[in-house]
C-alpha positions as CSV (number, residue, x, y, z in Angstrom):
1,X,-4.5,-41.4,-7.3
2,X,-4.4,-37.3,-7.7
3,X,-5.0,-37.0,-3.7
4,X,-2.5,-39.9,-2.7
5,X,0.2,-38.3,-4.8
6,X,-0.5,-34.4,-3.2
7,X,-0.3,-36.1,0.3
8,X,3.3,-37.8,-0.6
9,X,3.9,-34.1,-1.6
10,X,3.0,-32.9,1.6
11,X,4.8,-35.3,3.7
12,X,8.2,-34.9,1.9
13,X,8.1,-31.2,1.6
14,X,6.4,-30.5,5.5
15,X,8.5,-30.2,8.8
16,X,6.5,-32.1,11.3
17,X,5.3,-29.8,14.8
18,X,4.5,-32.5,17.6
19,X,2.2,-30.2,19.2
20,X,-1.0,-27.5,19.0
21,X,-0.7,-24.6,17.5
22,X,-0.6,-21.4,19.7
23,X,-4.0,-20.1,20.3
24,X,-4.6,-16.9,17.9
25,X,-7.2,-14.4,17.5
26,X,-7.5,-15.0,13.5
27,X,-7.0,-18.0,11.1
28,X,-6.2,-16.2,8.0
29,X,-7.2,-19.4,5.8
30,X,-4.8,-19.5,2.0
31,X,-2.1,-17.9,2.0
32,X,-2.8,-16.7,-2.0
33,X,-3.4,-12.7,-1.6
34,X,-2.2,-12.5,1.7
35,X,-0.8,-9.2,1.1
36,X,-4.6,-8.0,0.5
37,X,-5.4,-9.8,3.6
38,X,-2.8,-8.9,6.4
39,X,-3.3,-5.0,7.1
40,X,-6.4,-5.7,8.1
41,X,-5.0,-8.2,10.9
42,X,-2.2,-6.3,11.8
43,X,-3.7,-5.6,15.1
44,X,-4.1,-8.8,16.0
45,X,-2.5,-12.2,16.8
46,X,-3.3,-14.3,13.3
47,X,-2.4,-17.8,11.8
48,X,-2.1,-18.0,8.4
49,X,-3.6,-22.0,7.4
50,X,-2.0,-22.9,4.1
51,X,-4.4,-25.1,2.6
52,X,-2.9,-26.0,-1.0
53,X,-0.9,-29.2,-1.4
54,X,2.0,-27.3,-3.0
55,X,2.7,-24.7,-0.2
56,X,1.8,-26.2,3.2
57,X,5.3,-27.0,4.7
58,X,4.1,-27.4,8.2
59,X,2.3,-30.3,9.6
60,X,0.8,-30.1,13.3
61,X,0.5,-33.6,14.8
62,X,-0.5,-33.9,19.0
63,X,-2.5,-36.6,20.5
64,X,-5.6,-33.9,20.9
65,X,-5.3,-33.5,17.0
66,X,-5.2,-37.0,16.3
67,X,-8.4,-37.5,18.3
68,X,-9.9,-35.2,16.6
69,X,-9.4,-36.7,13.5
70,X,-10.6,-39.9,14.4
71,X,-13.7,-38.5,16.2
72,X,-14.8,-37.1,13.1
73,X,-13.2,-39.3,10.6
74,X,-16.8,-40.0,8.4
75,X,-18.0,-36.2,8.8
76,X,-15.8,-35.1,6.1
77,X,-12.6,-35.8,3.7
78,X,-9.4,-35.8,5.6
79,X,-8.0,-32.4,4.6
80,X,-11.1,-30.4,6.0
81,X,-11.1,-32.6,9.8
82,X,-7.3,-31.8,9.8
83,X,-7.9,-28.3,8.7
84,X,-10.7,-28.3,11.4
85,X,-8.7,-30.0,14.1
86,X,-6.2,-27.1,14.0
87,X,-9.2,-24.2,13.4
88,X,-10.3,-26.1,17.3
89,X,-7.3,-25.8,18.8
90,X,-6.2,-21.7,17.6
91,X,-9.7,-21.4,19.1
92,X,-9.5,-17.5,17.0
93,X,-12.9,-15.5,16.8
94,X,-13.0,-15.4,13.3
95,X,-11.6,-17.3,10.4
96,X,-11.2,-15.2,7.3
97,X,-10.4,-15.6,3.7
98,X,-10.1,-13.6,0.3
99,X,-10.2,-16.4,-1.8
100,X,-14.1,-17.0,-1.3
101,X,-14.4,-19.6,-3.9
102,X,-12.3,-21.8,-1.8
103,X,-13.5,-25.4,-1.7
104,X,-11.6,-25.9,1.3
105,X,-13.0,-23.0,3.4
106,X,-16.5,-23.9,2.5
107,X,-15.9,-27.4,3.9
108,X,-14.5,-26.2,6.9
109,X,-16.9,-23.4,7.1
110,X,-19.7,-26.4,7.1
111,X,-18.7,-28.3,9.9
112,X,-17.7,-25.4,12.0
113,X,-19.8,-22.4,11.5
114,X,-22.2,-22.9,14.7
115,X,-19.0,-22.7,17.0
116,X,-16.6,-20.1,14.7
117,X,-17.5,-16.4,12.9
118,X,-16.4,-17.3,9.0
119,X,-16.3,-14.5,6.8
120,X,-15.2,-14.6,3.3
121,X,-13.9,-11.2,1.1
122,X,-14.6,-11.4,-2.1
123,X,-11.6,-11.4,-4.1
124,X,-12.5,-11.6,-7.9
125,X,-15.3,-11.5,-10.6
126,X,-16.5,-15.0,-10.2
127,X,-17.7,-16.5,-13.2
128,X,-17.2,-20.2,-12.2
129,X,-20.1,-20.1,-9.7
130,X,-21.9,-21.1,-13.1
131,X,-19.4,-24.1,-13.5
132,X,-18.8,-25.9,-10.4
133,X,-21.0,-28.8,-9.5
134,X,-20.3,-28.2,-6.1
135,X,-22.2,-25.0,-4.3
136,X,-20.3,-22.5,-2.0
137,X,-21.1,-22.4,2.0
138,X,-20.2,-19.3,3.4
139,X,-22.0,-17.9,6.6
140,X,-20.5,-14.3,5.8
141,X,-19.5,-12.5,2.3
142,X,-18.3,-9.1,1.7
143,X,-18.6,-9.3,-1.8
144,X,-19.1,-6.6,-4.6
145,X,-22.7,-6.1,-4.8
146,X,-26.0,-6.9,-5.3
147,X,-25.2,-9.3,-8.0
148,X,-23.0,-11.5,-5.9
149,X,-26.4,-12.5,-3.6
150,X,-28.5,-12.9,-7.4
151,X,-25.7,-14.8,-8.6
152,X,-25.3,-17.6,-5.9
153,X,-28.9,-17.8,-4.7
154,X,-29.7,-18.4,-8.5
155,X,-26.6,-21.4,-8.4
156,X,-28.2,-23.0,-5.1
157,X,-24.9,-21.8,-3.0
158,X,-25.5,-21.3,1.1
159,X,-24.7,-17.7,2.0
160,X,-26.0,-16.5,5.4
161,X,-25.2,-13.1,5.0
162,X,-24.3,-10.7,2.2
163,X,-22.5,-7.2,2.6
164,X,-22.1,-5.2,0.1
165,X,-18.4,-4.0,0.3
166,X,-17.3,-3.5,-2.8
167,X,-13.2,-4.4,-3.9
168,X,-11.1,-4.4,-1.6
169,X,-8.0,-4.4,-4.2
170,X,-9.7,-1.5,-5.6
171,X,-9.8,0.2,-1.9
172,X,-6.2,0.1,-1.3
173,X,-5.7,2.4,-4.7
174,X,-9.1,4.3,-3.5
175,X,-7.2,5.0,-0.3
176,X,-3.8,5.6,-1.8
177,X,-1.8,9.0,-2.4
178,X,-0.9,7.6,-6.0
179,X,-4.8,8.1,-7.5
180,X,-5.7,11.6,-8.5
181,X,-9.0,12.6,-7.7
182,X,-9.0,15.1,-11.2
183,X,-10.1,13.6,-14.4
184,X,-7.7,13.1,-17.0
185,X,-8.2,10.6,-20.3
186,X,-5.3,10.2,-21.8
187,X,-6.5,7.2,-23.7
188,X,-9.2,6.7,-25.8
189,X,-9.3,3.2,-25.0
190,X,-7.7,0.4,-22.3
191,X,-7.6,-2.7,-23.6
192,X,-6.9,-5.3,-20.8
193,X,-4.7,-8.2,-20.9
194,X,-6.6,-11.3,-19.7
195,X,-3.8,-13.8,-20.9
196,X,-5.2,-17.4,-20.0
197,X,-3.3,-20.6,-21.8
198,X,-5.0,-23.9,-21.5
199,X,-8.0,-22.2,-20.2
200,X,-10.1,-23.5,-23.6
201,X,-10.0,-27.2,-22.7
202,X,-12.1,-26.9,-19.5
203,X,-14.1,-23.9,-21.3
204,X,-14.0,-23.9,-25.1
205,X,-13.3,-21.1,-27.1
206,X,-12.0,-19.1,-24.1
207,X,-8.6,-18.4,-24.9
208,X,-9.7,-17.5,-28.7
209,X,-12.3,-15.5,-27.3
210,X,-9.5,-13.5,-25.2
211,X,-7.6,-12.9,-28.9
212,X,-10.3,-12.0,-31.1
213,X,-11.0,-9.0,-28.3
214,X,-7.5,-8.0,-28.9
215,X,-7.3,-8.7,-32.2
216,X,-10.5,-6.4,-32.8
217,X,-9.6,-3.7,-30.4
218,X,-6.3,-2.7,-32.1
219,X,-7.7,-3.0,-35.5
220,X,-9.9,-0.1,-34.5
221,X,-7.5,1.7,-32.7
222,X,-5.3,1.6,-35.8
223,X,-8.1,2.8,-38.7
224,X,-9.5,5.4,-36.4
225,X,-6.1,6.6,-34.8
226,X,-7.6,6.3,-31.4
227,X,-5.0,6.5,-28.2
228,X,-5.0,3.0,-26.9
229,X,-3.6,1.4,-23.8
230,X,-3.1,-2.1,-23.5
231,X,-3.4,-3.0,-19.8
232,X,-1.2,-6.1,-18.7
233,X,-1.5,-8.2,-15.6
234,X,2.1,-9.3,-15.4
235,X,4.5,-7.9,-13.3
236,X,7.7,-10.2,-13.2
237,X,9.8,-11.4,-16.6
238,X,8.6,-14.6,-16.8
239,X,4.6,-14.1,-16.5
240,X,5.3,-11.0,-19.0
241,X,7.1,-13.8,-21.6
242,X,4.0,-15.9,-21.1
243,X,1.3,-13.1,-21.2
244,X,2.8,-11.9,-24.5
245,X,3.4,-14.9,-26.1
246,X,-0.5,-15.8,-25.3
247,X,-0.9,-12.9,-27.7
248,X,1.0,-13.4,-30.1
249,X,-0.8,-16.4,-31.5
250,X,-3.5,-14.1,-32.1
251,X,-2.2,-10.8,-33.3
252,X,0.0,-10.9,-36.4
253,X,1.1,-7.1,-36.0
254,X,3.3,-6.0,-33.4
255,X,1.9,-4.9,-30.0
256,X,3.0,-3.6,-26.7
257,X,1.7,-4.3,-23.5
258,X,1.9,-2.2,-20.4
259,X,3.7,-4.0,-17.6
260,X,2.1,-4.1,-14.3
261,X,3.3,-2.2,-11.6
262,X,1.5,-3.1,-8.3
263,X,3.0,-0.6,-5.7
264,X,2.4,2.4,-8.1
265,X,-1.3,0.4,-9.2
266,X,-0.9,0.8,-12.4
267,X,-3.7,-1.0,-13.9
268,X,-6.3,1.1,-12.0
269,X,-4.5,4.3,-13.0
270,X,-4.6,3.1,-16.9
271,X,-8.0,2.8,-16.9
272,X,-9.4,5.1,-14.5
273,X,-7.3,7.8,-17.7
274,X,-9.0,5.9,-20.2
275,X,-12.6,6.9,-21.9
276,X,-13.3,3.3,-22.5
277,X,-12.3,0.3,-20.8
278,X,-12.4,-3.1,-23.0
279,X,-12.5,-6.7,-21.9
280,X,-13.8,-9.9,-21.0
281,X,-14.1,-11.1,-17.6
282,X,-11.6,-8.8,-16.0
283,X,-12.4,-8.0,-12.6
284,X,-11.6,-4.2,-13.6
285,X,-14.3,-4.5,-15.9
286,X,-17.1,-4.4,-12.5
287,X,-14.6,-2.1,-10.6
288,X,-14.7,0.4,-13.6
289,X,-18.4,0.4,-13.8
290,X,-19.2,0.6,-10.3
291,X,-16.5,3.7,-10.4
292,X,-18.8,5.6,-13.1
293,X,-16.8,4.8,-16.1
294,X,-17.5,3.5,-19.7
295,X,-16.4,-0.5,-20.3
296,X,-17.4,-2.8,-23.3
297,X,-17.1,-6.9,-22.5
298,X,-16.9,-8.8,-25.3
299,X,-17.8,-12.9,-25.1
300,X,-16.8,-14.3,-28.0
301,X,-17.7,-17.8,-26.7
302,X,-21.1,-18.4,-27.0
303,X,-21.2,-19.5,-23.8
304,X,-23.3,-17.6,-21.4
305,X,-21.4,-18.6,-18.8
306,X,-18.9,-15.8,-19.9
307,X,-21.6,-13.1,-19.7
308,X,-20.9,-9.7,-18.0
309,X,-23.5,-9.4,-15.5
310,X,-25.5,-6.2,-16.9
311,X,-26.9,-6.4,-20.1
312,X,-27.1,-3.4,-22.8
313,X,-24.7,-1.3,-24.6
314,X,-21.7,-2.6,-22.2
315,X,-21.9,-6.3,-23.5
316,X,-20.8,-7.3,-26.7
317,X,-21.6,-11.3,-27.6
318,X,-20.7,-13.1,-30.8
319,X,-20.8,-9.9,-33.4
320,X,-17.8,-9.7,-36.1
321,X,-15.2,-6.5,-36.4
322,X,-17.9,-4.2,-38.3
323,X,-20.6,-4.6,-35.5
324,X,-17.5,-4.6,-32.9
325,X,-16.2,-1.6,-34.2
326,X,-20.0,0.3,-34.7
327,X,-20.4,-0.2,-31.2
328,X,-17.3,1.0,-29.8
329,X,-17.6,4.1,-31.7
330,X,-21.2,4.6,-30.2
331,X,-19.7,4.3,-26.9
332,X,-17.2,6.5,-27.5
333,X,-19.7,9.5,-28.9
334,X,-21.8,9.6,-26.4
335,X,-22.0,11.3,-22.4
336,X,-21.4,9.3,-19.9
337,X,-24.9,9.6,-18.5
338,X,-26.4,8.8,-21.4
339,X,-24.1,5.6,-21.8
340,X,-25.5,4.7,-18.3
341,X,-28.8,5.3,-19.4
342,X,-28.2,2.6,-22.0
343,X,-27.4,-0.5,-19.2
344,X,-30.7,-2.3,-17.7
345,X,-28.8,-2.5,-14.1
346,X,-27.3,0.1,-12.3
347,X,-23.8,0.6,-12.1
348,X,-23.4,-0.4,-9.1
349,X,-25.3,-3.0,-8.8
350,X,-22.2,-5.0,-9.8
351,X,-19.8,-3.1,-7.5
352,X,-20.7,-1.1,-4.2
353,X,-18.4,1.7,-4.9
354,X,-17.4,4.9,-2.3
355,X,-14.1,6.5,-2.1
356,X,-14.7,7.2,1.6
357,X,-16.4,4.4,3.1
358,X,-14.7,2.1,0.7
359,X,-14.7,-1.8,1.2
360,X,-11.0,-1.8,3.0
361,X,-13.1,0.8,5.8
362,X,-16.3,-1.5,6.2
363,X,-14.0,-4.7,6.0
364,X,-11.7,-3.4,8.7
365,X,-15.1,-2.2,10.6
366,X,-16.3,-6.1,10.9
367,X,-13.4,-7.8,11.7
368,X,-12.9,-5.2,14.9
369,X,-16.6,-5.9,15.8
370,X,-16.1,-9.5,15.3
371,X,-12.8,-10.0,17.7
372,X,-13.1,-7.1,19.9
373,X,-16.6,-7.1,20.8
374,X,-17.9,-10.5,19.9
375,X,-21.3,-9.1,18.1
376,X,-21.8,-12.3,16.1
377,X,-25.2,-10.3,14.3
């Protein structure tokens, strides 16, 4: 019923193209992130394929197309031949994605991967490999790190090759005039906003797990007059409303968070001027370790799920504000190599990170190799 209704969506909202579309050199597939995606294309001629029910507004149809379709009607669900169909006729040299835990791609990536270069950038900390029933198919991933190729061997996933790029959100401040290469800790600690609503009914106890964090962290900051940051993800009003009314369930006393500010990066500046960066499953958690810095995830949950992926004095699971608050302090007192000393993975085993040949370099690298000199390796 779901699928009927999004394809009544798609045919109401969609102009209809009776023909191909132009051949390109890229298929950018999603248009979510695209602004992460696009420099590196800007040198070449790209499609972007909207994929999601709720933002295609195009819809090829030509008697080549519909062939296509019917050819291959039994190989797959409708979406992924029609997403196919048009992948055949761009004809590009490489179909590329950030949002690598893309159903859609992986599909499309199966049927088409012996005639098309697929390579996928990782674009989060992805948690939900443990989830999903279905497994990821991705013939290339430039993901963060070692962990990535653990990680989704361990969850039976297809991944022909792995390179170890790092973030390539991260790269863009890495590469930036904004970040300042001296240190300066302003902050004691960063807490960071990880607002979620209805996020506990698929995974219980998330969303309190994401409050209690808070809840704890400014408790401390408060009895031990520490400088504390708290690092939000919302730029815009009305994502700002939401994020702080998320906390406000949880925190009786009053609270400010830090609004995003993308162009100036913002969250990356908070931390990286913070002597201890707190969370759960943020993203900047990894990117903060693999940068050399001090972090402390908390999984409330009791689901391992939820884990961060390096065990020791960096993950906190299940303990109450006295054990919470013993081992932030620890954290705080001691060197940074002997906080590193106190993990049982490297740093960077979770994050490739190298402010010269950062992920946005090696990413940019393949792509040339890929559609200028057609070294499918």
């Amino acid at each position: 019923m779901k699928k009927i209704k999004n394809l009544i969506e798609i045919l109401l909202n969609s102009s209809f193209i009776f023909k191909n579309p132009e051949k390109k050199d890229i298929v950018i597939f999603d248009n979510e992130s695209l602004d992460l995606i696009l420099p590196l294309c800007k040198d070449y001629k790209y499609f972007v394929l909207k994929n999601r029910h709720y933002q295609i507004d195009k819809l090829y149809i030509s008697f080549d197309i519909i062939f296509y379709i019917l050819k291959n009607l039994f190989k797959s669900n409708l979406s992924t031949i029609y997403f196919s169909a048009l992948i055949e006729k761009i004809n590009p040299k490489l179909i590329i994605t950030i949002i690598d835990n893309s159903g859609h791609f992986s599909n499309v990536a199966k049927l088409l991967h012996h005639k098309y270069k697929f390579l996928a950038v990782q674009g989060a900390a992805r948690y939900d490999i443990k989830h999903f029933s279905d497994k990821f198919f991705i013939p290339e991933f430039a993901c963060f790190g070692e962990y990535e190729k653990d990680s989704y061997n361990q969850y039976d996933s297809t991944v022909g090759v792995f390179n170890y790029c790092g973030s390539l959100k991260q790269s863009y401040y890495l590469k930036s005039t904004i970040r300042n290469s001296k240190k300066n800790e302003k902050y004691d600690i960063a807490l960071i906003a990880e607002a979620s609503s209805g996020w506990s009914k698929e995974f219980p106890l998330f969303e309190e797990a994401k409050g209690k964090t808070a809840l704890y962290t400014l408790r401390l900051a408060k009895k031990h007059k520490l400088r504390l940051i708290f690092v939000g993800k919302s730029e815009n009003s009305h994502s700002r409303q939401r994020e702080i009314l998320f906390y406000k369930k949880y925190l009786s006393e009053d609270f400010y968070i830090q609004p995003r500010s993308k162009e100036n990066f913002s969250s990356y500046v908070n931390t990286e001027n913070s002597k201890l960066i707190i969370g759960m499953v943020s993203t900047l958690l990894r990117e903060n370790l693999g940068a050399g810095r001090k972090v402390l995830s908390c999984n409330f949950t009791n689901d391992q799920r939820h884990d961060f992926p390096v065990d020791g004095i960096c993950n906190f699971k299940n303990g109450n504000f006295e054990e919470f608050e013993k081992r932030v302090l620890k954290i705080l007192s001691l060197s940074h190599d002997e906080y590193f000393e106190n993990l049982n993975k490297s740093k960077n085993y979770v994050m490739r990170y190298d402010t010269r040949n950062h992920a946005y370099n090696l990413i940019e690298k393949r792509i040339q190799q890929i559609v200028e000199n057609n070294k499918y390796v």
